[in-house]
DRENTORKOL-3810 file (N, C-alpha, C; in nm, 4 decimals):
REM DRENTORKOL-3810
@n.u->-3.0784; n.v->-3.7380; n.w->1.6398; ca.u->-2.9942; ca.v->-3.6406; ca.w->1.5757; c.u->-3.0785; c.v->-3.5198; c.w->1.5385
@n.u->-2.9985; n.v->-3.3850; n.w->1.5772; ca.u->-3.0704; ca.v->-3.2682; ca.w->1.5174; c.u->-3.0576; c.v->-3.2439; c.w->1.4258
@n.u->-3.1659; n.v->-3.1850; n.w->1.3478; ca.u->-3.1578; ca.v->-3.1330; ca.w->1.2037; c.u->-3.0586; c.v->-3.0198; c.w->1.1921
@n.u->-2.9921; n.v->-2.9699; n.w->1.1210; ca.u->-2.9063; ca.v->-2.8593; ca.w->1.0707; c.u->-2.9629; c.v->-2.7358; c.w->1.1084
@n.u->-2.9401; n.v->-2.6341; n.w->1.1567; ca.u->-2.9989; ca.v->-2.5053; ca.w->1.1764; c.u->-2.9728; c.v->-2.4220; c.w->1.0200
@n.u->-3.0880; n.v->-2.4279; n.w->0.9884; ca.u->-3.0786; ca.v->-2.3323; ca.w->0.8806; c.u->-2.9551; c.v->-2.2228; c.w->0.8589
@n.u->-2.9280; n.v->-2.1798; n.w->0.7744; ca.u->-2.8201; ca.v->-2.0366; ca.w->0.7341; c.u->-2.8898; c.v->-1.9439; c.w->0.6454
@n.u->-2.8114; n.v->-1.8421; n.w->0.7344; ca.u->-2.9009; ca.v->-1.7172; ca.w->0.6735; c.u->-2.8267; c.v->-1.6985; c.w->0.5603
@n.u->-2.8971; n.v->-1.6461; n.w->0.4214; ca.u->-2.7991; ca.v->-1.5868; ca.w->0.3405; c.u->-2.6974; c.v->-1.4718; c.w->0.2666
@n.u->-2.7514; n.v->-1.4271; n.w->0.4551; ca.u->-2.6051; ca.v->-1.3240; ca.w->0.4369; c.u->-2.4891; c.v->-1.3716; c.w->0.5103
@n.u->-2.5047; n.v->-1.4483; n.w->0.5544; ca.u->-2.4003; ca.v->-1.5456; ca.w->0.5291; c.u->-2.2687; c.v->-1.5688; c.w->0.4731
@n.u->-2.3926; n.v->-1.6275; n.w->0.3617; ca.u->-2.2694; ca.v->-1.6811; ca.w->0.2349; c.u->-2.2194; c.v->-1.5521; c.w->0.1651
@n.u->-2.3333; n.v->-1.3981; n.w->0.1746; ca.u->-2.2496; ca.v->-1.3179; ca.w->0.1011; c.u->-2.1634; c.v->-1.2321; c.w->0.2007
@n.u->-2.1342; n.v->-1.2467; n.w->0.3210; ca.u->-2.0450; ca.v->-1.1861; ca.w->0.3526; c.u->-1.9289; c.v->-1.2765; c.w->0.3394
@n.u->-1.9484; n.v->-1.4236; n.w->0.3055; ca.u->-1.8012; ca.v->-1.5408; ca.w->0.2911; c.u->-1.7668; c.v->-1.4932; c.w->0.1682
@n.u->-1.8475; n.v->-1.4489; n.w->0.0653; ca.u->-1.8236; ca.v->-1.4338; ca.w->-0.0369; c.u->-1.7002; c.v->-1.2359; c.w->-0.0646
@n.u->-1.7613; n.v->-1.1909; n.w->0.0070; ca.u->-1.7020; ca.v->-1.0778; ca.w->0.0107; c.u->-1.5950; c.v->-1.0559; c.w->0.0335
@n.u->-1.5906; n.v->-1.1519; n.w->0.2079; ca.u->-1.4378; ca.v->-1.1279; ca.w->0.2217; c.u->-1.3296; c.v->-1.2222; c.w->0.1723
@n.u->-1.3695; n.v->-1.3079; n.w->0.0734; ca.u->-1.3193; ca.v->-1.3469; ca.w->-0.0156; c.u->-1.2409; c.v->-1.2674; c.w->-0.1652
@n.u->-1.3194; n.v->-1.1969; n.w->-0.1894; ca.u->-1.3358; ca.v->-1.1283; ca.w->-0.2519; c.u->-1.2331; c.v->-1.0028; c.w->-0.2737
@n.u->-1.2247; n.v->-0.9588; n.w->-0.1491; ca.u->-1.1740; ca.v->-0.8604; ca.w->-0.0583; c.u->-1.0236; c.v->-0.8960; c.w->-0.0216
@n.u->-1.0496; n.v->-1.0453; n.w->0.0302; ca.u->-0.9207; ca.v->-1.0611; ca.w->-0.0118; c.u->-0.8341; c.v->-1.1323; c.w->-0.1226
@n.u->-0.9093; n.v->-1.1015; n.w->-0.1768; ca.u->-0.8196; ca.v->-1.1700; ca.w->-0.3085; c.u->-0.7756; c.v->-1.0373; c.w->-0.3509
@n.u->-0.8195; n.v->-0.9176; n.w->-0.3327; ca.u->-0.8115; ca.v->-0.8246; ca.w->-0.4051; c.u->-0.6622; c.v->-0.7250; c.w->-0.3302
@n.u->-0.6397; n.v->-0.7799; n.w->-0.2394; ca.u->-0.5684; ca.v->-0.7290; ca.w->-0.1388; c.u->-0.4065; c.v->-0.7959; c.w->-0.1277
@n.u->-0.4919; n.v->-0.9316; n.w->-0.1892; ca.u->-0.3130; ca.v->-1.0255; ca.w->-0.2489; c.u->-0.2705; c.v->-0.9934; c.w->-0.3896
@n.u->-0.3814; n.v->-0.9702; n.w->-0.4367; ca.u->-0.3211; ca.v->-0.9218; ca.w->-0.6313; c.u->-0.2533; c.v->-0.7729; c.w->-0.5824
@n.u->-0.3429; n.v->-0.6983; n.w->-0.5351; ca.u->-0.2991; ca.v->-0.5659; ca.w->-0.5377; c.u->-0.1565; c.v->-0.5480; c.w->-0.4837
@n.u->-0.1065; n.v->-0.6352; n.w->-0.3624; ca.u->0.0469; ca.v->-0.7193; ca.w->-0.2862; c.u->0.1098; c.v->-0.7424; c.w->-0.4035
@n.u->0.1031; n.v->-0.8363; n.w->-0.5080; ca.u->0.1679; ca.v->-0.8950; ca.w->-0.5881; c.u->0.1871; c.v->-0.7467; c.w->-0.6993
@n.u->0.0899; n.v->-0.7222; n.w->-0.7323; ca.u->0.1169; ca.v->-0.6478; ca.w->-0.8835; c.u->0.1928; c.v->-0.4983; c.w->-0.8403
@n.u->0.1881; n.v->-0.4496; n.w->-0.7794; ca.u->0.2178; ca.v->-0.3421; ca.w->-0.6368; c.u->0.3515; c.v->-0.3151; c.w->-0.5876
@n.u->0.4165; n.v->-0.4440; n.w->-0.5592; ca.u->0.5591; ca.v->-0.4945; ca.w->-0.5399; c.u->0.6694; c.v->-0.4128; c.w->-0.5792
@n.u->0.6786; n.v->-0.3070; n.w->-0.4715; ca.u->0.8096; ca.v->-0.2471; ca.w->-0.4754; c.u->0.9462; c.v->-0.3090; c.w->-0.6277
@n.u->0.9839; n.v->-0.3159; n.w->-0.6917; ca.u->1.1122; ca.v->-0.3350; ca.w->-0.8078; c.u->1.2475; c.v->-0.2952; c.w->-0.7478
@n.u->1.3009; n.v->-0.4102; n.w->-0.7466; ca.u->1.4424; ca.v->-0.3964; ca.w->-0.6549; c.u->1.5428; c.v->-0.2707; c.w->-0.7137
@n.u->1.5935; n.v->-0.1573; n.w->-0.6548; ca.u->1.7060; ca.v->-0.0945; ca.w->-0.7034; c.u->1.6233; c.v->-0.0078; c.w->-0.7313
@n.u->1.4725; n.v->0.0523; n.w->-0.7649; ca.u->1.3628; ca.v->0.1474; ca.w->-0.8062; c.u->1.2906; c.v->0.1939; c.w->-0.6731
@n.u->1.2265; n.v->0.3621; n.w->-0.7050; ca.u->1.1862; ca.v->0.4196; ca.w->-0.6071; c.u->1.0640; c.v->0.3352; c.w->-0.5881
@n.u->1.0514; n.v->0.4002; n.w->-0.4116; ca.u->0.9668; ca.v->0.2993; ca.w->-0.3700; c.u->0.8505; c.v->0.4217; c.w->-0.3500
@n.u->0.7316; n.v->0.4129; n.w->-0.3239; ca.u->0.6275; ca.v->0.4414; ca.w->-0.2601; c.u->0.5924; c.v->0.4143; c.w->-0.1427
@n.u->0.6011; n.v->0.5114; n.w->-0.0356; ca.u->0.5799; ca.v->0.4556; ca.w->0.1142; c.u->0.4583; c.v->0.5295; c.w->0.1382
@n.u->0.3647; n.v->0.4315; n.w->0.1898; ca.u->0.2232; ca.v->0.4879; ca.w->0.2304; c.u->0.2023; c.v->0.5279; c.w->0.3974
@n.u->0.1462; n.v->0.6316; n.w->0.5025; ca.u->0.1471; ca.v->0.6313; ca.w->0.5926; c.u->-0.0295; c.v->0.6216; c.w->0.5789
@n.u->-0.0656; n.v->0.6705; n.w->0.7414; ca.u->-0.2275; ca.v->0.6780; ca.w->0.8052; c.u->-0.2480; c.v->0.8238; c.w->0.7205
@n.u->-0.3758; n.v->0.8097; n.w->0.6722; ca.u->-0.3784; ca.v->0.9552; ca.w->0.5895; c.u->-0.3970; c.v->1.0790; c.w->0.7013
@n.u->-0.3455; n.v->1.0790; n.w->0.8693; ca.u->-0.3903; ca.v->1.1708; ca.w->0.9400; c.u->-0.2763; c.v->1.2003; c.w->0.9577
@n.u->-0.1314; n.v->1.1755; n.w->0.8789; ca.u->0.0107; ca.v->1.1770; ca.w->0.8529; c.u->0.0547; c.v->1.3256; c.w->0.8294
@n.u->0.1058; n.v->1.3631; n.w->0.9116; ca.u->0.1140; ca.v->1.5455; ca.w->0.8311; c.u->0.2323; c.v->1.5096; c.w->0.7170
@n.u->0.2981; n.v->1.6104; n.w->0.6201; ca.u->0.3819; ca.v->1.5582; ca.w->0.4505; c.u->0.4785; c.v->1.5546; c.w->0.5678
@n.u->0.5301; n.v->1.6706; n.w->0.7102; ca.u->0.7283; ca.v->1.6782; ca.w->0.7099; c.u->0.6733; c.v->1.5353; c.w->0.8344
@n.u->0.5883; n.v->1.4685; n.w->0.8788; ca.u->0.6261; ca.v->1.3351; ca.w->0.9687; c.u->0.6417; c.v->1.2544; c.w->0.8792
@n.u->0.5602; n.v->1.2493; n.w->0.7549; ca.u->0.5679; ca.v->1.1436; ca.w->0.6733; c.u->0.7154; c.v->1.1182; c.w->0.5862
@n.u->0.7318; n.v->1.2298; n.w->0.5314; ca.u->0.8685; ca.v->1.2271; ca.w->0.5375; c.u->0.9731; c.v->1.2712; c.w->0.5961
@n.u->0.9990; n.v->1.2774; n.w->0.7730; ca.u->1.0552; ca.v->1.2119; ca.w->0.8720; c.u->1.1310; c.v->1.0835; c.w->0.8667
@n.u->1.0040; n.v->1.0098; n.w->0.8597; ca.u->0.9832; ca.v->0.8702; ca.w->0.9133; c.u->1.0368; c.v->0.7845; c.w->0.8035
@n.u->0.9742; n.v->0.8409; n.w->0.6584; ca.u->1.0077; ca.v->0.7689; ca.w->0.5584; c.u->1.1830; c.v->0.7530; c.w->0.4800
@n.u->1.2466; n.v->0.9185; n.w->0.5337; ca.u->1.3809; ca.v->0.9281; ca.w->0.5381; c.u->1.4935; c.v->0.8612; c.w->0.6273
@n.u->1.3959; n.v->0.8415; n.w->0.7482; ca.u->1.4838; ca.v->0.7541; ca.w->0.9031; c.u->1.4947; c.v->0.6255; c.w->0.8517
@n.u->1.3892; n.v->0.5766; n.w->0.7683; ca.u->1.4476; ca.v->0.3919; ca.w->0.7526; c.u->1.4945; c.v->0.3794; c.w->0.6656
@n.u->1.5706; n.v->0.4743; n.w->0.5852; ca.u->1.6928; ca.v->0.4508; ca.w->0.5172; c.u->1.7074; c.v->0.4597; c.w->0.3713
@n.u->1.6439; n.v->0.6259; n.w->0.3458; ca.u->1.6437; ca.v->0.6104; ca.w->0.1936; c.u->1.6563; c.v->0.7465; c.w->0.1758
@n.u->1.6733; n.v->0.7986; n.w->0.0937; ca.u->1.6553; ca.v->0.9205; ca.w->0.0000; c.u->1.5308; c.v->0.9792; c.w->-0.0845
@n.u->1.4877; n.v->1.0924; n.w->-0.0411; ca.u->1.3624; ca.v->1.1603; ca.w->-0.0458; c.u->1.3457; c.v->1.2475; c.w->-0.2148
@n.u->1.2390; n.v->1.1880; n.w->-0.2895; ca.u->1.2560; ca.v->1.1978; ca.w->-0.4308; c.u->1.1694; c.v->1.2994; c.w->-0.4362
@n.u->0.9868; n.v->1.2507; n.w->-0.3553; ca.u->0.9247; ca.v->1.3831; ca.w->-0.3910; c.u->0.7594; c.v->1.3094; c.w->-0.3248
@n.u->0.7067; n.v->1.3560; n.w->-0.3033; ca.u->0.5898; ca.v->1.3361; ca.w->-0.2846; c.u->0.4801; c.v->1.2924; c.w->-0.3422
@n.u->0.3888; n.v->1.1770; n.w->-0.3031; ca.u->0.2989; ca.v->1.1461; ca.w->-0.3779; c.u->0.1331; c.v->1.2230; c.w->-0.4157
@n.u->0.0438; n.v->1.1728; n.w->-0.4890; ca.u->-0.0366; ca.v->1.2076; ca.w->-0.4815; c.u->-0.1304; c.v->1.3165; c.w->-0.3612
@n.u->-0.0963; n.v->1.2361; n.w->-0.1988; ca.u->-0.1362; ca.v->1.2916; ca.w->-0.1004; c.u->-0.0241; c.v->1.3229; c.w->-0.0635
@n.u->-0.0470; n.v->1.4142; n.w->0.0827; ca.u->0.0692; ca.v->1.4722; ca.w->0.1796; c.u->0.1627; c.v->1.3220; c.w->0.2868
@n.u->0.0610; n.v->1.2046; n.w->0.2694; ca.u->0.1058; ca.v->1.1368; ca.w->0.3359; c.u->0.1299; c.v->0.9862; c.w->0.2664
@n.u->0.2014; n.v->1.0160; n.w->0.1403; ca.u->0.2708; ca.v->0.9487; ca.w->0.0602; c.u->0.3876; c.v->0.9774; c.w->0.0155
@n.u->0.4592; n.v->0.9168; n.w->0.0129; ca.u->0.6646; ca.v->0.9825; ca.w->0.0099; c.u->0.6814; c.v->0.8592; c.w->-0.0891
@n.u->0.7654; n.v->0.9376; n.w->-0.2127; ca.u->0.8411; ca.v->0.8718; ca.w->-0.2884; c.u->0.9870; c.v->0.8828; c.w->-0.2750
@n.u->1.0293; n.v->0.7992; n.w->-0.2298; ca.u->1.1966; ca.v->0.7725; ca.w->-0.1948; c.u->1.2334; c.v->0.6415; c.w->-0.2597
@n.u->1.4242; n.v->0.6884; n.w->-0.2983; ca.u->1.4796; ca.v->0.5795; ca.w->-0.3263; c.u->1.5961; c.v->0.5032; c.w->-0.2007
@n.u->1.5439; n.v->0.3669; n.w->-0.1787; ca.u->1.5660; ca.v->0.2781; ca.w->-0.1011; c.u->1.7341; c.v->0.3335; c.w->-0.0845
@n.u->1.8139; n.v->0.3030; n.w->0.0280; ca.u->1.9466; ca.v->0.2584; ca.w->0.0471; c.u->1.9719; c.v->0.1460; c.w->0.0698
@n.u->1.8983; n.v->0.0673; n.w->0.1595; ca.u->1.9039; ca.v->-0.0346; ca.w->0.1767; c.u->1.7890; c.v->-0.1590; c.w->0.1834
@n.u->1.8644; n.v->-0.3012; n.w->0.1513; ca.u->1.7718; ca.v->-0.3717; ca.w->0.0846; c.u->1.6839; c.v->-0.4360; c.w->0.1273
@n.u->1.6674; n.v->-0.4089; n.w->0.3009; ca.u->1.5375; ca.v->-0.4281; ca.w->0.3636; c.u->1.4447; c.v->-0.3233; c.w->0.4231
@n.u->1.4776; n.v->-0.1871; n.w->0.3225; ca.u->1.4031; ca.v->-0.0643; ca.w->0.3560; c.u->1.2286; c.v->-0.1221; c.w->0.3416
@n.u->1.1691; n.v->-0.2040; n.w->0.2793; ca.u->0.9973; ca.v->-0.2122; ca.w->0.3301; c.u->0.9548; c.v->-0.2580; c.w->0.4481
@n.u->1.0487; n.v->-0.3215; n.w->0.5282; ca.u->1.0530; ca.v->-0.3900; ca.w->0.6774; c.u->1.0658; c.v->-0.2769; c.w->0.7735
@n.u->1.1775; n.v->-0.1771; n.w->0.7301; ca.u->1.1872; ca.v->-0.0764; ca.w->0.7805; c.u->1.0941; c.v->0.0265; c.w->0.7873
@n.u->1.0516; n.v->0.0452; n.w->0.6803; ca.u->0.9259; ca.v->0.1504; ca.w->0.6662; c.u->0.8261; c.v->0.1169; c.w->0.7242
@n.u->0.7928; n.v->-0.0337; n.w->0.7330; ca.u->0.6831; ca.v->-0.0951; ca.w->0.7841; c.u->0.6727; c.v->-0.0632; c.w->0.9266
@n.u->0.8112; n.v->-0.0800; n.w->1.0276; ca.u->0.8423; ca.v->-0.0407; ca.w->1.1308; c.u->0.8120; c.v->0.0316; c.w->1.2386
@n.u->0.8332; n.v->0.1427; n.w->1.1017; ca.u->0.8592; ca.v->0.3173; ca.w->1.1497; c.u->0.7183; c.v->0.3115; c.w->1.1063
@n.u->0.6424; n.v->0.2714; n.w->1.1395; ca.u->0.4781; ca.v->0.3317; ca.w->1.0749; c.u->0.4107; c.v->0.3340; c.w->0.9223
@n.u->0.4345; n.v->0.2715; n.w->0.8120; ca.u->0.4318; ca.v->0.2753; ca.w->0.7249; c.u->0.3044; c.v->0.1634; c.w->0.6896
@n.u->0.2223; n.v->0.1871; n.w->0.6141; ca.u->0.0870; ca.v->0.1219; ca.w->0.6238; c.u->0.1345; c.v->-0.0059; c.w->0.5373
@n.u->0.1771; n.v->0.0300; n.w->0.4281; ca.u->0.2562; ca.v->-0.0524; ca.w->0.3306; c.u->0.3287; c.v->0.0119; c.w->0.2199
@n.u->0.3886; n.v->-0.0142; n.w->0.0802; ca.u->0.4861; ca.v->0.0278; ca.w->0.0224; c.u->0.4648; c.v->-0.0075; c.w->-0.1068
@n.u->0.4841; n.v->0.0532; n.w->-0.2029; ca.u->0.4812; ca.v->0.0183; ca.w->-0.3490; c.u->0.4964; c.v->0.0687; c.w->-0.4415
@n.u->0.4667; n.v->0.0175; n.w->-0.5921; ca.u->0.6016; ca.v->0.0749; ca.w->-0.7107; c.u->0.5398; c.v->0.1572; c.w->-0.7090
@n.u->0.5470; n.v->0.3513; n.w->-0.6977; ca.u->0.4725; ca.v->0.4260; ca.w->-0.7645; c.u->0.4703; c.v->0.4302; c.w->-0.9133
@n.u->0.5562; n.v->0.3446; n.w->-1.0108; ca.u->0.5110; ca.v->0.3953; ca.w->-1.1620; c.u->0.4374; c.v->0.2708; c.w->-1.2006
@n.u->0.4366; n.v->0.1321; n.w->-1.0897; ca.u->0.2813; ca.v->0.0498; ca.w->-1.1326; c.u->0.1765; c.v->0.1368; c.w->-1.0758
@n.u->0.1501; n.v->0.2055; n.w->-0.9713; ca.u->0.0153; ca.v->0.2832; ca.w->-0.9341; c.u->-0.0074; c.v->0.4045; c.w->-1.0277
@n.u->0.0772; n.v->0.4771; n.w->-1.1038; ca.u->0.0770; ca.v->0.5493; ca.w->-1.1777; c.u->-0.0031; c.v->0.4621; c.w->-1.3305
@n.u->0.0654; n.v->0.3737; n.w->-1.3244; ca.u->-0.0136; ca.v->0.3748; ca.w->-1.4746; c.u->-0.1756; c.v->0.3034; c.w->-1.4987
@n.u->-0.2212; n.v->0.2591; n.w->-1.3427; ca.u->-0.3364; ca.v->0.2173; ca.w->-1.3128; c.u->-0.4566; c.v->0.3634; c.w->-1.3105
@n.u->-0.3597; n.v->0.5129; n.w->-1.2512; ca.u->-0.4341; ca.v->0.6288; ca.w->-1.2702; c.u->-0.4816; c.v->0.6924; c.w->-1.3798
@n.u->-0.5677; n.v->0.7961; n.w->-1.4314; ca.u->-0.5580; ca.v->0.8259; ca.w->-1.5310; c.u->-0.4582; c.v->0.9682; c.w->-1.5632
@n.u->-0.4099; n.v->0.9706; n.w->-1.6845; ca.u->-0.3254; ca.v->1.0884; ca.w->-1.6673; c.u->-0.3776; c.v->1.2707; c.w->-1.6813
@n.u->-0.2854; n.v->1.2913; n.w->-1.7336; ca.u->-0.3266; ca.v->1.4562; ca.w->-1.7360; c.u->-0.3524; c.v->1.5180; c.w->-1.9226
@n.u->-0.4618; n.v->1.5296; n.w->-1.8779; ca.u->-0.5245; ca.v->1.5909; ca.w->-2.0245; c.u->-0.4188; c.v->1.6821; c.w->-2.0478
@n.u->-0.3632; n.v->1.7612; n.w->-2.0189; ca.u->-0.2337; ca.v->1.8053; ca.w->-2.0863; c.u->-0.1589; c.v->1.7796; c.w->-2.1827
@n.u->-0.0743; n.v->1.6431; n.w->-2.1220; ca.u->0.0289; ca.v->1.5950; ca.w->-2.1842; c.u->0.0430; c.v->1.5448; c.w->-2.2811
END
């Protein structure tokens, strides 16, 4: 019987990472989660010009509220109740509550 071939230990920290990585990618899924009957946040490729992004984001079936942070983020309210399948579809990277991503930002010394 052969002995075990040693492991390198980058290795374990890249098991560890994309662990890591994805855990961070299922919370962010979960906490993120579009709110039924509430505007949604539709994310495109950031090489998205604002009138394709919201094109695309108006074609799968919703109503156009206003724009996000970037040119290639559209805040719309859903019509129908499998509009994230739809968005997903039509090109949409993924989708989510903008007033949970809002309150994760910091706000405006202003207000």
């Amino acid at each position: 019987m052969k002995p075990p071939l040693p492991r390198s230990p980058w290795f374990d920290r890249l098991a560890v990472a994309a662990l890591a990585a994805a855990s961070l990618v299922a919370l962010a899924a979960i906490g993120f989660a579009p709110r039924a009957g509430a505007a949604v946040g539709v994310v495109y490729a950031p090489w998205t010009s604002a009138p394709d992004a919201l094109a695309r984001a108006v074609a799968a079936g919703a109503r156009f509220v206003r724009f996000g942070a970037a040119p290639f983020i559209v805040v719309v309210m859903p019509e129908a109740a499998d509009y994230a399948a739809q968005a997903r579809a039509g090109g949409a990277l993924f989708t989510l509550d903008p007033q949970a991503l809002a309150a994760c930002l910091p706000g405006d010394a202003d207000s």
